[in-house]
Each structure stands twice: as C-alpha cells, then as structure tokens.
N, C-alpha and C positions, 0 to 999 in steps of 0.2 A: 541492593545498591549496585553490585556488580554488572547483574542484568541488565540495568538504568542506563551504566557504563558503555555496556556492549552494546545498546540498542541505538545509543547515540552516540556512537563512534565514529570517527572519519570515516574508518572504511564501509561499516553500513551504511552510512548518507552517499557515499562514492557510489556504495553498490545500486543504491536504490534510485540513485542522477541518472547512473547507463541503463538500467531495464529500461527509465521512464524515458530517454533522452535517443538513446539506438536502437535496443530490441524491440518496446513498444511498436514505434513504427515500422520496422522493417518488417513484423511479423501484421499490420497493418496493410504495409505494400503488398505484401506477400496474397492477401485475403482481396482485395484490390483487384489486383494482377486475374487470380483466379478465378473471381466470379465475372469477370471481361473475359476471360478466356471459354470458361465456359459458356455464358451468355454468348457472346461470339459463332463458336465453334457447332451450339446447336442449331443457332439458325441455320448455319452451312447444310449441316445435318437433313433440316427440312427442307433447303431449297434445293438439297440434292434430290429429295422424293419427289419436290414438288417440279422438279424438270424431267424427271422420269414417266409422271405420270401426263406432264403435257404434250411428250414426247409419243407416248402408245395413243391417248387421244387425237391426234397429230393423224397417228395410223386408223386411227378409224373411223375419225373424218375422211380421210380420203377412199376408205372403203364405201362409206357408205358415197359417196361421190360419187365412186366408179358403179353400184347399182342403180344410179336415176340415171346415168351418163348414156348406159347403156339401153335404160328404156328410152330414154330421151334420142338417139342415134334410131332409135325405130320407125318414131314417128316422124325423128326430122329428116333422116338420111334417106329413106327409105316411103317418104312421104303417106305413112299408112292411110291417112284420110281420104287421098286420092285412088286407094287402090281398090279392087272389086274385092269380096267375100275371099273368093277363093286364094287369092294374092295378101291380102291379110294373114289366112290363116299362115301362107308359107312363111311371111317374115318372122312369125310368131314362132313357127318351128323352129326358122334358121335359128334366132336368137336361144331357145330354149337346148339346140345341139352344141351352140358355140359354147356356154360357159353354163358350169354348173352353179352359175348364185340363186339361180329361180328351180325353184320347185312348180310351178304351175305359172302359166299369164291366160287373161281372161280377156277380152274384148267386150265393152261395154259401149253401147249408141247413145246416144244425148238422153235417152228416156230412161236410161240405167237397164234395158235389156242386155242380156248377153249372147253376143253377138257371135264369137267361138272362145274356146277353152280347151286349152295345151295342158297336160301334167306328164311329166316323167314316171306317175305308178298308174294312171289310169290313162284310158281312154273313154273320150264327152261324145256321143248322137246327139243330132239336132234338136232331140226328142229329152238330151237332159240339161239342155240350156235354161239357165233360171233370170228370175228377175230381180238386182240388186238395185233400185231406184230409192229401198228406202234404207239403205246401208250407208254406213259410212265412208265407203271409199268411192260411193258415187257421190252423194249429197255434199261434202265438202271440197272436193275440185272442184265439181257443177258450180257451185254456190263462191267459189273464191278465188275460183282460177291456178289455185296452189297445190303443189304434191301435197298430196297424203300421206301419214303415217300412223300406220295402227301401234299398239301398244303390243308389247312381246308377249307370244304364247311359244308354248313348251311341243313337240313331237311326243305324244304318249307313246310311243315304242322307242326312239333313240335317244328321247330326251334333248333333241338338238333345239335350240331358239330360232323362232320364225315371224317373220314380221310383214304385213303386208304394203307395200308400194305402191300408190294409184300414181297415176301420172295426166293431167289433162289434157282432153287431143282440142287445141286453140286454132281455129278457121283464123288462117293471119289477117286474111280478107277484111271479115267481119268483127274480129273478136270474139265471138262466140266460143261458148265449150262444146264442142261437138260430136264428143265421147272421151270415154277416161281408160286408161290404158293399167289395169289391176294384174299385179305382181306378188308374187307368194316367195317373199327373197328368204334364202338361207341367209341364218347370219353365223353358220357353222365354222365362214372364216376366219372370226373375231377369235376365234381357239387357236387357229393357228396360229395367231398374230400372237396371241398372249403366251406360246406354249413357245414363241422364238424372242420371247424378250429375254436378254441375258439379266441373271439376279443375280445378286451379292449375296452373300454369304447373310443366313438372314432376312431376307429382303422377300417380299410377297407384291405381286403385279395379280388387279385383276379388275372386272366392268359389274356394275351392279345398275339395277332400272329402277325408273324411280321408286315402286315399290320395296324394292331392299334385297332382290332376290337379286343372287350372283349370278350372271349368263355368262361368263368365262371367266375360267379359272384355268393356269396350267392343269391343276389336278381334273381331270374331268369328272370323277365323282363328289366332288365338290355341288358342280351344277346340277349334275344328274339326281342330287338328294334335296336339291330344292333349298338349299341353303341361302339364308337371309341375313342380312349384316343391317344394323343400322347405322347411319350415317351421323357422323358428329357434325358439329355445326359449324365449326373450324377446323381448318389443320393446326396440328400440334402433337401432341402426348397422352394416345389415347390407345383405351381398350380393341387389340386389333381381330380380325375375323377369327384366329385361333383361341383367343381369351387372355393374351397377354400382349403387356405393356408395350407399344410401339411409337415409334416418330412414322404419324399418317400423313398425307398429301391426296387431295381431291383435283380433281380437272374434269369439267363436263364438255360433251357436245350434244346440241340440241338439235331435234328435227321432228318441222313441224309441233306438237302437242308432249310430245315425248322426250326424254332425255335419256342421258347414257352417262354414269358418273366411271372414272376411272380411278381405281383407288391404289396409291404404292402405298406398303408401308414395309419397315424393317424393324426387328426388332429391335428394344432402346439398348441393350446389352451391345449390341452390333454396332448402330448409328451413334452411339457414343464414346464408341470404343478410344478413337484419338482423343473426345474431351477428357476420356476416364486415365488415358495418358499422360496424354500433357498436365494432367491436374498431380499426376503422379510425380511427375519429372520436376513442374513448378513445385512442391510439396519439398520433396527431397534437396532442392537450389535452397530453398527459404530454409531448412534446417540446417543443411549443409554452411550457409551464409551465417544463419545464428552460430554454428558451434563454433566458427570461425571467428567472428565475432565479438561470444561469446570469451573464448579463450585469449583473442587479445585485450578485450576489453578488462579481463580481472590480472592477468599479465600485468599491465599499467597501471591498473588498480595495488598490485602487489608492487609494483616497482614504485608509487608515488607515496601508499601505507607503510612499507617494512621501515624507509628510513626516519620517518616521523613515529613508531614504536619503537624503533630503535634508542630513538633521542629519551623518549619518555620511559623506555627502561634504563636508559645510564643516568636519566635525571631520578628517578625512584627511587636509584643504590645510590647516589649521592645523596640523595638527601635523607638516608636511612643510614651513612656516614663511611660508606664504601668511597675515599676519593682516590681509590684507582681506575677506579669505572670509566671507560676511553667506548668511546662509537666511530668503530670501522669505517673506513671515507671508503665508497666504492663507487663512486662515480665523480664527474665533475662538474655536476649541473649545481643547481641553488642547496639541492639538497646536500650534495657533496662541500661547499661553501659553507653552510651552516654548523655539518659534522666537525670540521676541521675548526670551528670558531667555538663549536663546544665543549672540543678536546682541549683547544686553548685557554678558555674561560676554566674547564677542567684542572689545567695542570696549574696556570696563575694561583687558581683556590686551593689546588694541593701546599703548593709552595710557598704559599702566603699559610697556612695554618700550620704547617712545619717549620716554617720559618718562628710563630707567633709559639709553637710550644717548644724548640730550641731557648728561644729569650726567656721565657716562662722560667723551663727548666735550669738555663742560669742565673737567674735572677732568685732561683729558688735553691740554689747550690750554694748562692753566696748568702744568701741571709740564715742561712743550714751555717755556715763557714763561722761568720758572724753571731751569731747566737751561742758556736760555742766556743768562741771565743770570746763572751763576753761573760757565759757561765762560768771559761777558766779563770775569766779574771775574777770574778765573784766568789770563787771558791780561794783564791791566793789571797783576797782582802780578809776573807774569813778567817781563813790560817792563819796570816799575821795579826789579825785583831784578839785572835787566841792566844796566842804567844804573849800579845803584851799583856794581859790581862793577867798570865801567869806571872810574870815579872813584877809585877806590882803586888 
C-alpha cells in the first residue's frame, strides 16, 4: 500500500512531467544538434580532400600542358615541316638540351618511317632507324589528327614512369598528316610535384593510372615496389592505400585514352578530429544544461512538494488527535496562503474542542455536585425516617 502511495505521489507525477516535459527534449536537441554537426562537419572534411586533390590535378594538368606545348612550339615555332633532314635533326637536339622532360624524340614521315632519333643514353646511325607505321603513336595521329598517348610504362633500372607523346606534323595547307612527332616524356616531375605538396597531419597525396598502380607517391619506394590501390567508386570513408580507415577524394585528368586519378586522403582519426570535438564540447553543454536543469528542476519540484507534505503530515497528527500540530508558513505564495489558513482551521478546531471539554467537564462537575447532593439528601430522609419509626 505504501509503495502504491509513493508511486502516485505528487512529487513522482512532478518528477515524471519534467524528465518527459524538459530533459526529454533537451537531451533530444542535444542528439539533433550532433548528428548536424557531425553530418555537417564531415562533408567539410571531404570537401577539404576533395580541393586538395583538384588542386595537385590542377598541377598536372598543367604539366602535362607544358610537354605537348613544348613539342608543339617545334613544329610550330620552328616550322619542322619545312626544314631539311639535317635542320630537323638540330631542332630536335635543341629541344632535347633545353629541358630534361623527354628522354628520346623520334621523327616519323607520313609512312611511319623514322626519319631521326635523339636519346640522352644513346646514340641512333642511319643504319638504326626503324619503322613504326604499324605502331601506335603513328597509326593514331595519322588516322585522327590528335596527340597520342600511350599508357604508363615503368624504367627497369630507376623505376621512374614513362609515357610516350606523339604529336601530328598537320600541312596547314592541305590538312594532311604529314608526319608525327614521337616523344619518350619523363613524367619523373609528377614526384616532384607530389613530394612539394604540403600534408596535414595525417594526410596522403598521391596519382594512380588507371590500372591501379601508384606513379607517385612522396614516398618514392612506394612506386618503385609497384604498388596498387584500388579505386572506390566514390569519395567517402574508405579503406586508404596504407589499410586504414580514411576520408578519400578522387580528381582525374584525362589525356587522350588514358587517365591519371589523383587521390588525397587523411586519416579519419585526423579529418575528424574537430567533429570528434565539437561532438565532445556539444556532449558536455547538453549535460552540463541537464545537471543544471536537472537541479532546478527538483529544486521547484521540492519547493512546490515539501509545503503540500508538509500540510499532509500536520493533517495525519491531527487526525490521529495531536491538535497542536501547526505548519510553518515559509513563503507567501498560494502555498504560504493555505499554511496560514490551516493553522487557522487548526487552531479554531483546537479551541473549539477545548472549548466543548471545558463545558463537558462542568457540566460534569455539576451533576458530580448534584448527585451528591441529592444522595445527602437521601441519606438525611433516611435518618429521619429511622428516628420516627423508633419513636412509634
């Protein structure tokens, strides 16, 4: 019964109003707030990757740029078409002394014979000019008027990535293709580029082809072991080239048949670090707001409960016949109003039943009074009724 009592008591109905009424929701807002912040704060996360790597792309677009630019500047600056054999070959030199991106340039005639042939470790006799008419870097300029690009091969001694370059020599006159201009570009500078990108804490920059093998990596034994990454199919929250968990970002550039994916990622430890924060900080506000709360919430709960047990223990002792039982005014709200009206009701009923055993009690004195004065008189009728009866 008692239990019954306590479980449907004011203040457990009070208590159980505010959980459902304040903390419910606040610890609602609170879960709300967080998964917006988080949600939020990873895309940030990713769109930070995903600028980083459009950014290095950016760079090697323009690298490979500056390698057609400068085969392009041969034939156009320098009008190879028109020049004899021997004046050929010297443009070919100049270009192969001025910058180190080409490892070899060939000269090919419209029949895909090769015509000379420049390399930085050899030297070509006329005697070892081949004929590349059924190759790729003739057959697809010839046939489309477009640079070529071959697909990355490896240096078996340096390991450095090589890519070949055809360029189409176009009679402006006619149209015509009227030989292809084939290049052996290093793309050794793709390391450099990668090896000056600044990294966070965390953070991995690097170029993979389409088949999956890395061609630069800061670490340069990375590349040099032939390493392969497979490509997810989105950016997002994926297994990174080391084997743990990262926020990835892709960016490609294409050329010609081939592409180049550039891949950032950082670890999710890292690129979440501010959500794993803030989630911290929101966390600690939402408790810190409950206990606060919390604490005035049963505060008022006690200050609106004690005076209404207060009333129901002085009405207990009164009615178990204590009527001095008086309840403390400590305030001057309703409840303070009601204290003071049931110390009144209180003291009227004290006064009023001292009043009623006062009357009682002389009311019961006199007829005590009366009674024995009626027994004295009963005892003196007696006596004289004895007396005469002697006399006779």
């Amino acid at each position: 019964m008692q239990s019954n009592i306590r479980r449907n008591s004011i203040r457990a109905r009070i208590t159980i109003a505010f959980i459902v009424s304040a903390i419910f929701p606040m610890v609602l807002v609170g879960a709300i707030l967080g998964w917006q912040s988080y949600r939020v704060q990873s895309q940030q996360a990713l769109d930070f990757e995903s600028q980083v790597a459009q950014r290095v792309a950016t760079e090697v677009d323009a690298f490979f740029q500056e390698l057609v630019s400068e085969l392009r500047s041969v034939i156009e600056v320098q009008g190879l078409l028109g020049l004899d054999a021997d004046q050929q070959e010297a443009a070919l030199f100049e270009l192969l002394s001025y910058t180190d991106l080409f490892g070899e340039l060939i000269l090919l005639d419209e029949r895909g014979q090769e015509q000379s042939r420049l390399s930085r470790v050899a030297v070509f006799t006329p005697d070892d000019l081949d004929d590349r008419s059924q190759a790729d870097e003739f057959v697809i300029p010839k046939a489309s008027g477009e640079t070529y690009y071959s697909p990355v091969r490896f240096d078996a001694g340096t390991g450095e990535p090589l890519m070949i370059i055809a360029v189409p020599l176009v009679d402006l006159r006619s149209g015509q293709v009227r030989g292809v201009l084939v290049a052996d570009a290093r793309l050794r500078k793709i390391w450099d580029l990668i090896r000056d990108v600044h990294l966070n804490l965390g953070e991995n920059v690097y170029i993979v082809e389409e088949q999956g093998r890395v061609i630069a990596h800061h670490n340069f034994s990375v590349v040099l072991r032939g390493t392969r990454f497979d490509l997810p199919d989105q950016d997002g929250v994926h297994i990174g080239l080391e084997g743990a968990r990262v926020v990835l970002a892709t960016d490609s550039v294409k050329y010609g048949e081939q592409s180049f994916i550039v891949v950032a990622e950082r670890a999710i430890s890292e690129a979440y670090a501010l959500v794993n924060n803030t989630m911290i900080i929101l966390a600690l506000l939402v408790v810190g707001a409950l206990v606060l709360a919390t604490g005035q919430g049963f505060l008022t709960i006690r200050q609106i409960v004690r005076p209404v047990e207060a009333l129901a223990t002085a009405a207990q002792a009164i009615s178990a016949g204590d009527l001095s039982q008086r309840v403390l005014v400590t305030s001057r709200d309703e409840f303070g109003d009601l204290a003071q009206a049931f110390n009144t009701m209180s003291t009227q009923l004290d006064d009023l039943i001292t009043g009623l055993e006062q009357r009682v009690a002389e009311r019961t004195l006199a007829l005590e009074q009366r009674s024995a004065y009626l027994e004295g008189s009963a005892e003196v009728g007696r006596a004289a009724a004895s007396i005469l009866d002697v006399d006779i």
